[in-house]
TITORVO-619832 format. One record per residue: residue number from 1; residue in three letters; x negated, y negated, z of N, C-alpha, C in turn. Coordinates in steps of 0.1 Angstrom, whole numbers. Example, Ala and Ser with C-alpha at 12.3 -4.5 7.8 and 13.67 -1.06 7.14 Angstrom:
% TITORVO-619832
PT   drenba   sero      nx      ny      nz     cax     cay     caz      cx      cy      cz
PT        1    ALA    -132      57      78    -123      45      78    -132      33      78
PT        2    SER    -128      22      71    -137      11      71    -129       0      79
% end
This chain:
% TITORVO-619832
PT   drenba   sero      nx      ny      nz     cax     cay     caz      cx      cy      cz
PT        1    UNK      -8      12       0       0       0       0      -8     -13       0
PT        2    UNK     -21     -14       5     -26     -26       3     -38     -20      -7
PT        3    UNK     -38     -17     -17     -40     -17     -29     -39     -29     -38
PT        4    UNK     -43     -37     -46     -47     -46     -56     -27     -43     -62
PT        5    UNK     -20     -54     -62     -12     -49     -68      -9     -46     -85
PT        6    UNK      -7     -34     -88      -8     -33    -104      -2     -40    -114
PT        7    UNK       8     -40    -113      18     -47    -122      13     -56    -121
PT        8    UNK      13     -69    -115       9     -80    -111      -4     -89    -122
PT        9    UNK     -13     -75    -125     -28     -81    -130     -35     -70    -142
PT       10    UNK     -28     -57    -140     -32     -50    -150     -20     -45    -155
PT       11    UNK     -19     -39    -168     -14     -31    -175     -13     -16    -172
PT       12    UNK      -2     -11    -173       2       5    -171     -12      15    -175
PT       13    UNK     -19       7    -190     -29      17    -196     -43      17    -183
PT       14    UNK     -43       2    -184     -54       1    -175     -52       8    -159
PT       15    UNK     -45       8    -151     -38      16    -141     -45      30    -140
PT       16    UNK     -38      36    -155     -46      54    -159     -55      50    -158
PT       17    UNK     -65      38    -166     -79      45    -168     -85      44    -153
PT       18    UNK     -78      38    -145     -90      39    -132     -85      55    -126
PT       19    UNK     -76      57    -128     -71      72    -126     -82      84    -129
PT       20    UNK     -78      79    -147     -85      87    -153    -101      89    -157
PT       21    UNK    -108      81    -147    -120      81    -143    -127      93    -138
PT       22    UNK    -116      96    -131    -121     112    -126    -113     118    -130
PT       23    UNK    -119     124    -142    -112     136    -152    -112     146    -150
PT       24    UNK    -110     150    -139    -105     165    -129    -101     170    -120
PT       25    UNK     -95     179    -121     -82     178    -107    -100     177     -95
PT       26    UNK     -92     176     -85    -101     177     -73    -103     193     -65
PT       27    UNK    -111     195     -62    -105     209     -54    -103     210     -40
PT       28    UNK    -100     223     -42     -93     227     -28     -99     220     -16
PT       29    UNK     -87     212      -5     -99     214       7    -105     227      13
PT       30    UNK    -116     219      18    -127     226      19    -130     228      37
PT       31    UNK    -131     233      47    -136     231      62    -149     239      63
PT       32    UNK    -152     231      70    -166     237      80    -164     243      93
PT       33    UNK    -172     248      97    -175     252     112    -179     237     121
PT       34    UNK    -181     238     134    -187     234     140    -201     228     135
PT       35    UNK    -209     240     136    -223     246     131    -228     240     121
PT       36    UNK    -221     247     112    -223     245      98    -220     230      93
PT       37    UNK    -211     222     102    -213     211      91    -222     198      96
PT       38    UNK    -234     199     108    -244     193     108    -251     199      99
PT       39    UNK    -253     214      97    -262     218      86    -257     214      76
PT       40    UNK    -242     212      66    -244     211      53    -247     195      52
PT       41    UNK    -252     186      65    -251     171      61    -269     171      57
PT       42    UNK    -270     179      63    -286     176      66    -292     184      50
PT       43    UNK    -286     197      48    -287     203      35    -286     194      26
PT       44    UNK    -276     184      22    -270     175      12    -277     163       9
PT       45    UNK    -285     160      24    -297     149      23    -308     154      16
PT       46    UNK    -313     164      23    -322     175      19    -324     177       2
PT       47    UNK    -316     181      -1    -314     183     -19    -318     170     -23
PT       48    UNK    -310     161     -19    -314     149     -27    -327     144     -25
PT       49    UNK    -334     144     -18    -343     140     -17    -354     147     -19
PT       50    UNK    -353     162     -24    -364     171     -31    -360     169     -43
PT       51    UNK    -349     163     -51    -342     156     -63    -352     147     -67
PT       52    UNK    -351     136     -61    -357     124     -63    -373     130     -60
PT       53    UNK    -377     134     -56    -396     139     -49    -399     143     -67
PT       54    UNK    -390     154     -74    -391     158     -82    -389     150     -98
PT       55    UNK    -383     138     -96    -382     133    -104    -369     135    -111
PT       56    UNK    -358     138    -103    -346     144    -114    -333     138    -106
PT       57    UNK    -337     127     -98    -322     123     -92    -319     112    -108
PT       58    UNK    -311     114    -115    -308     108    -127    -297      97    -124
PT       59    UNK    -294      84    -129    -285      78    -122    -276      79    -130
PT       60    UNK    -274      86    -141    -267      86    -150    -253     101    -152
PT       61    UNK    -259     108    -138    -251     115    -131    -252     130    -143
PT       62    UNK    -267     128    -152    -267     138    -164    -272     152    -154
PT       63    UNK    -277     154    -144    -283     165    -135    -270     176    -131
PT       64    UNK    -271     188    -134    -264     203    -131    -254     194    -111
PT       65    UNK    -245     201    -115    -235     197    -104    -232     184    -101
PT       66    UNK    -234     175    -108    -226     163    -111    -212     165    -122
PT       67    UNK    -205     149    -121    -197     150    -131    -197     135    -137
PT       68    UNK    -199     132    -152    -201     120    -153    -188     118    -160
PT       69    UNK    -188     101    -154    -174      98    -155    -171      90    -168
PT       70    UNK    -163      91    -173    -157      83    -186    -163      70    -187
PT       71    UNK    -164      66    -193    -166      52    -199    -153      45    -201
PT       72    UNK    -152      29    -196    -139      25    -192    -134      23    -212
PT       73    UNK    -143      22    -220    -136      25    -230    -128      37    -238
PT       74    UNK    -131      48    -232    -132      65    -232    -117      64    -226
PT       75    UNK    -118      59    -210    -105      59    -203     -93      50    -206
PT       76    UNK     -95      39    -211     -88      32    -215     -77      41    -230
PT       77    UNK     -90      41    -241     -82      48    -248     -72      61    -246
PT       78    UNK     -79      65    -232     -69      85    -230     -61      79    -225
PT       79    UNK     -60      67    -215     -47      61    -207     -35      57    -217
PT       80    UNK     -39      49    -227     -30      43    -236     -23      55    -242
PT       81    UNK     -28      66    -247     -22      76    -254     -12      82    -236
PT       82    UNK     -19      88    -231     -11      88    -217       1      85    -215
PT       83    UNK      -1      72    -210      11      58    -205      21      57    -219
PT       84    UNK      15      59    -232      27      59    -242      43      73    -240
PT       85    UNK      31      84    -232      43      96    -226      48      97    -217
PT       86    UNK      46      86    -205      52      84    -191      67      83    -194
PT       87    UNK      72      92    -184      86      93    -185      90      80    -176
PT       88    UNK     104      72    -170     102      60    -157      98      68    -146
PT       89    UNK     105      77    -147     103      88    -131      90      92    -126
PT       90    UNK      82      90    -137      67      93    -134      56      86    -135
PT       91    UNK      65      69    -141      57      59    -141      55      50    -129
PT       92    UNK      68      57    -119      71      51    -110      66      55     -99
PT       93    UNK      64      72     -98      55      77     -88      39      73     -92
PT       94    UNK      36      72    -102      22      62    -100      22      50     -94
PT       95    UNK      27      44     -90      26      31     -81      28      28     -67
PT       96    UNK      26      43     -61      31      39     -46      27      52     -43
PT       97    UNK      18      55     -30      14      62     -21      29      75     -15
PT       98    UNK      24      82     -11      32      94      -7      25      97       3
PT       99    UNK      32     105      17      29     112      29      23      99      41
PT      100    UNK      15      88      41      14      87      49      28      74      58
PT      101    UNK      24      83      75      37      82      80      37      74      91
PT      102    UNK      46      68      98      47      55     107      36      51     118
PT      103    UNK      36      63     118      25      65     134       9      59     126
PT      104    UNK       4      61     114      -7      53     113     -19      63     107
PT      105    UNK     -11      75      97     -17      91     101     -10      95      89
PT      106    UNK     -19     103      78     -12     107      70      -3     123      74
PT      107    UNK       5     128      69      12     139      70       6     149      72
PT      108    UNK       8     161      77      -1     172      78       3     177      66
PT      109    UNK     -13     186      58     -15     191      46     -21     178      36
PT      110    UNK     -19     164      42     -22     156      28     -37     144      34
PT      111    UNK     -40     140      22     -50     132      21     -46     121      30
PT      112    UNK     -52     109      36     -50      94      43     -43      89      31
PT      113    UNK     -46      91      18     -42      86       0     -37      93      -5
PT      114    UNK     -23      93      -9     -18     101     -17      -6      97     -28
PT      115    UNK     -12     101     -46      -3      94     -56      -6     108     -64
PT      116    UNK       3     115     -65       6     126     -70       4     125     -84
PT      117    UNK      -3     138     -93      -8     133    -107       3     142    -117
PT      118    UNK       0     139    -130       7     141    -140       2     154    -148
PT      119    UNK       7     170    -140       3     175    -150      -2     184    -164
PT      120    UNK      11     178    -172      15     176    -186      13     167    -193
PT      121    UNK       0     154    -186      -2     150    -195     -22     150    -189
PT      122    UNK     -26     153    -183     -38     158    -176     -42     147    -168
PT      123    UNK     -28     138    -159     -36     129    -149     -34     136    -137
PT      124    UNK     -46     136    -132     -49     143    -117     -43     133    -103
PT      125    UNK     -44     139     -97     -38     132     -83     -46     127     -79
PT      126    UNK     -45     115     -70     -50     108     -64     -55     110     -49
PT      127    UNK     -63     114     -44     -66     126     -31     -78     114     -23
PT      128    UNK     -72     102     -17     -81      92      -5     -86      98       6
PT      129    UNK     -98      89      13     -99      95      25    -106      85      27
PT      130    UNK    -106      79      40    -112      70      49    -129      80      51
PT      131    UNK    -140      73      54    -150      65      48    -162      59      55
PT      132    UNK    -155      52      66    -167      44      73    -180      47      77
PT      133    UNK    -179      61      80    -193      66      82    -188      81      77
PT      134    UNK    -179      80      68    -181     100      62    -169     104      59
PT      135    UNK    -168     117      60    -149     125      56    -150     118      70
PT      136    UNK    -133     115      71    -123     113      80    -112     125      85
PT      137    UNK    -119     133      97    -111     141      94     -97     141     103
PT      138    UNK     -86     140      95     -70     137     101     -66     148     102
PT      139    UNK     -70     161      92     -59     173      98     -59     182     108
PT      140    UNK     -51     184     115     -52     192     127     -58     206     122
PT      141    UNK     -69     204     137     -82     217     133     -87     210     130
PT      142    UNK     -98     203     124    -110     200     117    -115     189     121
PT      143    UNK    -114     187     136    -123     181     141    -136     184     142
PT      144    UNK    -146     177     139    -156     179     147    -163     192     121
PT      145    UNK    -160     188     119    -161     200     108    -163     188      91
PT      146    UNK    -170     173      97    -174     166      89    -188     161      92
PT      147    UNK    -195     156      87    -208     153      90    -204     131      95
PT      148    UNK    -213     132     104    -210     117     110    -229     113     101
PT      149    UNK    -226     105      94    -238      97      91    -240      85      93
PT      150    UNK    -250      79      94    -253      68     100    -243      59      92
PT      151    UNK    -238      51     104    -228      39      98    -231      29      90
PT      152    UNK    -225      21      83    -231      11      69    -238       5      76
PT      153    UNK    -238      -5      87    -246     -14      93    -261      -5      94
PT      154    UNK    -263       3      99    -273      14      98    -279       8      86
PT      155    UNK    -272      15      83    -280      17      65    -280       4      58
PT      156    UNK    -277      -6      61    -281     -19      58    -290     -23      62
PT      157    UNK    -292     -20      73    -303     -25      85    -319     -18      80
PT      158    UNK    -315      -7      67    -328      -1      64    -334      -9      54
PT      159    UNK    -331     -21      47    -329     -22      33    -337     -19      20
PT      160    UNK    -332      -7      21    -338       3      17    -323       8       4
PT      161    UNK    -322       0      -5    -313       5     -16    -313      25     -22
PT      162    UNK    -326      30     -22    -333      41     -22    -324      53     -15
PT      163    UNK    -324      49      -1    -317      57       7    -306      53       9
PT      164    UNK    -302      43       4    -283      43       5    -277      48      -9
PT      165    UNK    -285      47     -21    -280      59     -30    -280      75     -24
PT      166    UNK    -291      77     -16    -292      91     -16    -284     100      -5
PT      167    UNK    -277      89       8    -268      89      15    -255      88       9
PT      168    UNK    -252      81       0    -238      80      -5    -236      87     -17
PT      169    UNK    -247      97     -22    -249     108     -32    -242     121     -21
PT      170    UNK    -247     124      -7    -245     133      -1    -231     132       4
PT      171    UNK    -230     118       9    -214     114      10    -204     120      -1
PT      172    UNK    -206     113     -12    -197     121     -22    -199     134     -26
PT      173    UNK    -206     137     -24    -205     154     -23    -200     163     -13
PT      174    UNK    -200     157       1    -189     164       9    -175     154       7
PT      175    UNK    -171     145       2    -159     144      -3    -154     155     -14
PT      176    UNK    -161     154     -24    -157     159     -33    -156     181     -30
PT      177    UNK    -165     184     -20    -160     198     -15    -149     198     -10
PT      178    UNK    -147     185      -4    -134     187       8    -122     179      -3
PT      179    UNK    -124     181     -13    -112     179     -21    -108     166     -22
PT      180    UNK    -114     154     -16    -108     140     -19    -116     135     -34
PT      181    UNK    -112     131     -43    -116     126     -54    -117     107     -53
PT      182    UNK    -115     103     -43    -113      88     -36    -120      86     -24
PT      183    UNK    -132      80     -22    -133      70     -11    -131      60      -7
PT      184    UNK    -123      56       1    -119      44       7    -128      38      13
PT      185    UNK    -141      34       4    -149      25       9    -163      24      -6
PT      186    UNK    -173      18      -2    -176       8       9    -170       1      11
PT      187    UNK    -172      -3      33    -163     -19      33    -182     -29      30
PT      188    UNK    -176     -38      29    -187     -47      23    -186     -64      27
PT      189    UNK    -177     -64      37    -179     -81      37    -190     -83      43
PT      190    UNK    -196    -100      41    -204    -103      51    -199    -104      64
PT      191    UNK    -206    -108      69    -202    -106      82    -204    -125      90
PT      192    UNK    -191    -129      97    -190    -141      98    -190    -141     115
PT      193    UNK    -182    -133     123    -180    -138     138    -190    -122     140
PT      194    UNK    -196    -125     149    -211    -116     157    -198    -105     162
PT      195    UNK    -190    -107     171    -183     -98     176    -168     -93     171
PT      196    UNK    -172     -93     153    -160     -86     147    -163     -73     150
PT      197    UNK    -150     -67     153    -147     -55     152    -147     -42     143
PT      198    UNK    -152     -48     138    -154     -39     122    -169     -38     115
PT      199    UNK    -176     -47     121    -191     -55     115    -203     -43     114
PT      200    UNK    -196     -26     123    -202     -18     122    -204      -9     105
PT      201    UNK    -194     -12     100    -182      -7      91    -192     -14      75
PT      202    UNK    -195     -25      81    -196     -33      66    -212     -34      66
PT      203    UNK    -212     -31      50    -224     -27      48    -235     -37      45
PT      204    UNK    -229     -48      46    -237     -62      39    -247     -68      49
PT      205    UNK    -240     -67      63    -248     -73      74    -244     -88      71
PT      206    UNK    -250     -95      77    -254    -113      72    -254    -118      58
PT      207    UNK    -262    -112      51    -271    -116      39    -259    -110      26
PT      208    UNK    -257    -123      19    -247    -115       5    -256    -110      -1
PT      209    UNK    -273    -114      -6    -277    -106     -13    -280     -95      -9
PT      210    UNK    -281     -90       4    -285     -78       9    -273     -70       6
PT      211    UNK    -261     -77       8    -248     -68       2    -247     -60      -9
PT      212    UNK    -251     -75     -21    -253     -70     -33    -263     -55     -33
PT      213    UNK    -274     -52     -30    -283     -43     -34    -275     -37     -28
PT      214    UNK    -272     -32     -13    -266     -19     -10    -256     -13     -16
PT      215    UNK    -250     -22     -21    -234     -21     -25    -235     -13     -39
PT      216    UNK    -241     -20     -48    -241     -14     -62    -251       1     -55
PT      217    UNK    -264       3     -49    -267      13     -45    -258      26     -45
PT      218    UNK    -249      18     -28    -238      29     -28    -223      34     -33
PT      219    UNK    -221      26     -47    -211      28     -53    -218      39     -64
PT      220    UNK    -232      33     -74    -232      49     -80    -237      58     -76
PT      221    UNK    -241      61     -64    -241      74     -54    -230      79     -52
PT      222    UNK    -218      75     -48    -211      83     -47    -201      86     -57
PT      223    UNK    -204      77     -73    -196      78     -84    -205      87     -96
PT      224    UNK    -213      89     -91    -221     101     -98    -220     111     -93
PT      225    UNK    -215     112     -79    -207     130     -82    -191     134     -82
PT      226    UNK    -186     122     -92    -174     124     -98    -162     118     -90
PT      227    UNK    -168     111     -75    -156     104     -71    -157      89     -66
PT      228    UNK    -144      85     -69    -141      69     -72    -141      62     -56
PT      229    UNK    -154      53     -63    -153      45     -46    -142      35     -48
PT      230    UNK    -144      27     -38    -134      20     -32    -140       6     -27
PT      231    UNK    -143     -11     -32    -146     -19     -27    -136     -26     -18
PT      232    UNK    -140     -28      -6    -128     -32       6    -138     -43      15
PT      233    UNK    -131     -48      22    -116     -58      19    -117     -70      11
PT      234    UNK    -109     -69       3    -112     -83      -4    -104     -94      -4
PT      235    UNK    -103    -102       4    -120    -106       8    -113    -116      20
PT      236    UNK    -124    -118      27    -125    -130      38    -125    -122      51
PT      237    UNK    -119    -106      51    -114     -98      63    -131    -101      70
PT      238    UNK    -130    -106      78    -142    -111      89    -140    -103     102
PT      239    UNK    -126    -104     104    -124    -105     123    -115     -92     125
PT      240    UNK    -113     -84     133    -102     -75     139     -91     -84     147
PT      241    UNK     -97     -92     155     -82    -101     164     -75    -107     151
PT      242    UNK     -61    -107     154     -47    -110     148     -53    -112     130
PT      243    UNK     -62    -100     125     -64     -97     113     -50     -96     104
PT      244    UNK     -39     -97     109     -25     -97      98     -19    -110      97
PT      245    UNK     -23    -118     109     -20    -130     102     -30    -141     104
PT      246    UNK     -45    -142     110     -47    -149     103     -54    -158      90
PT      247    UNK     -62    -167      92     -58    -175      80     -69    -178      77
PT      248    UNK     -80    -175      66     -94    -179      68     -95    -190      53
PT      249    UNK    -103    -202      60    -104    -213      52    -113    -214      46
PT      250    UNK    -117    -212      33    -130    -209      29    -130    -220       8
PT      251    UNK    -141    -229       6    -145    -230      -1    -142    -225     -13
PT      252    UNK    -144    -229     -22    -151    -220     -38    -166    -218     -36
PT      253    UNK    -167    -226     -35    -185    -222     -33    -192    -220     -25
PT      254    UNK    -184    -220     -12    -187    -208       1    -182    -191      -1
PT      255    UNK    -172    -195     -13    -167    -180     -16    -179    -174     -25
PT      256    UNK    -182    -178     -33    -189    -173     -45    -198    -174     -39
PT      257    UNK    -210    -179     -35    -218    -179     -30    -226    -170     -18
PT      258    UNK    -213    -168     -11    -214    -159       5    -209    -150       3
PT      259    UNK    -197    -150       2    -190    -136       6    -182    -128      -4
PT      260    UNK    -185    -136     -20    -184    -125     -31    -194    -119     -37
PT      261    UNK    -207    -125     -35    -218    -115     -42    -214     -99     -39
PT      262    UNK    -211     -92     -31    -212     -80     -26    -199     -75     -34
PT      263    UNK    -184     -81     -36    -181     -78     -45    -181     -77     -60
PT      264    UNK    -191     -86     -64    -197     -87     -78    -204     -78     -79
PT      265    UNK    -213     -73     -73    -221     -63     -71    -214     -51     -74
PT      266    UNK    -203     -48     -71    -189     -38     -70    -188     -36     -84
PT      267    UNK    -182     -46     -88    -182     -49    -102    -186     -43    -113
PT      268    UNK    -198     -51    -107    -209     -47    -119    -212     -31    -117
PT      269    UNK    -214     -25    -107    -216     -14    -108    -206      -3    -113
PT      270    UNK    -193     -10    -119    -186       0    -123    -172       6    -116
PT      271    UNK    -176      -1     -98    -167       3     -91    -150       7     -97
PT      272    UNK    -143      20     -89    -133      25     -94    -122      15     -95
PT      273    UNK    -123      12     -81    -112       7     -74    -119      -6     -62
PT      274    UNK    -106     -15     -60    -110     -25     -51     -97     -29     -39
PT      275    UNK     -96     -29     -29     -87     -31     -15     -92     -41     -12
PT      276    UNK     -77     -48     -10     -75     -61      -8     -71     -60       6
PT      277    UNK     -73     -72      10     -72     -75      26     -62     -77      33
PT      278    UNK     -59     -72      49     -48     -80      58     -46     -93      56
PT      279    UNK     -55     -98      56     -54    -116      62     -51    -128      49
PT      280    UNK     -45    -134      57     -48    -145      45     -57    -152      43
PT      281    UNK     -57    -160      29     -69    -167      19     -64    -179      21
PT      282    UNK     -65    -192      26     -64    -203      22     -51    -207      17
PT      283    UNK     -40    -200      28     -32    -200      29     -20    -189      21
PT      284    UNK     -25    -181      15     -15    -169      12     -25    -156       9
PT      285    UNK     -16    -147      17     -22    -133      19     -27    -129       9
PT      286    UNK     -44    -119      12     -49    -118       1     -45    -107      -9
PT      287    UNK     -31    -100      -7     -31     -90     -13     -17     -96     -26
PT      288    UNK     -15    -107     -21      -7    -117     -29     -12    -130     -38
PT      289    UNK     -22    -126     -36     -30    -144     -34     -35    -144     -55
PT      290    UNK     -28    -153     -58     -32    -152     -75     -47    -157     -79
PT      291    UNK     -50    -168     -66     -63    -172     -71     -75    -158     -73
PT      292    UNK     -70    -155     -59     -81    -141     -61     -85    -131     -70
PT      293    UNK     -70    -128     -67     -69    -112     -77     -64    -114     -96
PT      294    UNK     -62    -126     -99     -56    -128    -116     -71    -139    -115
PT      295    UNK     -81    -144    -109     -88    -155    -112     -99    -153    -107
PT      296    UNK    -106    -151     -93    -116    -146     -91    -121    -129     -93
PT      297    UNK    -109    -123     -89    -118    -108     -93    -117    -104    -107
% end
């Protein structure tokens, strides 16, 4: 639901192609042990980094057990042929989330994200998951059966672009075992009040340029092994206190300058998808806000 709204700024075709970016159903989820899933985090670092020693971490996602993703002209054209077969009934379930439920929790059996795919005409389902520091695990049983990796501030704090590919290479690889085809993340704002609540979360730290490098880093890391990140929040989300309503006052040239590099960086790197924020912009919410979303992004 707080998704970029579609109608609004794109076309039905364009809609599929970020769909149909990941040109494969997802698979089954996947659980671990206890045990076993500190060892498959450490395994998953491990690989990559006898990858890279060896000269074969490719960014172009050409390496055995990747999956390289369409080209937005590739997707664009399968979308348009696509969206010309959409029935309304099924144009309509593409635009709105399914399963999750009041309490704040998706349903048991389903993703945190869920937009059911099409398929008769080969669009796959939409399978999210929360992010911040790894799988999120919501379904009963599987606690404790995700790998906890160092949090984005961490890994900002290395800056070390090198190892935030090779972390968010291993990230998307236990997404993609455990069947989410979506990361709901990077979050990426700068960071503005010292004691926001979230400042652990975001990968930028202080510095927009420091955003920018981590950010494009960790978006094709985890979109070279077949699943669609997620640039969040966009934009101004600074603070956790009364983050739904309030109101942050910000420039053009404090925007561009500070606290959009990191989503330019998104951008440019191809990112799948982008999440728009609780709060308001300079007076209207950013998930409404036309300057942003039809003008700056």
């Amino acid at each position: 639901p707080r998704f970029i709204s579609i109608p609004a700024i794109v076309s039905m075709a364009t809609m599929l192609s970020l769909i149909l970016l990941c040109s494969t159903q997802a698979l089954a989820y996947m659980g671990f042990s206890e045990g076993d899933a500190e060892l498959e985090g450490l395994a998953l670092l491990q690989s990559s980094l006898e990858l890279q020693q060896r000269g074969h971490l490719q960014q172009d996602a050409g390496h055995a057990g990747q999956q390289k993703l369409l080209s937005w002209e590739e997707a664009r054209a399968k979308a348009e042929q696509a969206a010309a077969q959409l029935t309304q009934q099924e144009l309509h379930s593409l635009l709105r989330g399914q399963h999750f439920n009041a309490k704040g929790s998706p349903d048991e059996g389903y993703y945190v994200g869920n937009v059911p795919g099409i398929p008769r005409l080969g669009i796959p389902a939409l399978k999210m998951q929360d992010a911040g520091q790894g799988f999120r695990a919501t379904e009963p049983g599987t606690e404790k059966t995700t790998t906890a990796w160092p949090c984005m501030l961490a890994l900002a704090s290395t800056w070390d672009d090198d190892m935030v590919l090779l972390v968010a290479s291993a990230i998307g690889t236990e997404f993609k075992g455990k069947g989410a085809n979506v990361i709901l993340g990077p979050s990426i704002n700068v960071h503005r009040v010292a004691r926001g609540g979230r400042n652990f979360e975001y990968l930028s730290g202080e510095d927009p340029y420091l955003g920018a490098r981590m950010t494009s880093a960790y978006v094709r890391g985890v979109q070279d092994q077949g699943v669609m990140a997620v640039a969040k929040h966009y934009a101004m989300n600074e603070q956790e206190t009364n983050r739904m309503t309030m109101d942050a006052h910000v420039s053009r040239r404090v925007a561009m300058e500070l606290y959009y590099p990191p989503f330019k960086a998104a951008a440019q790197a191809d990112v799948g998808a982008v999440m728009c924020a609780y709060n308001q912009v300079n007076g209207t919410y950013a998930c409404q806000n036309p300057d942003m979303l039809n003008g700056d992004l």
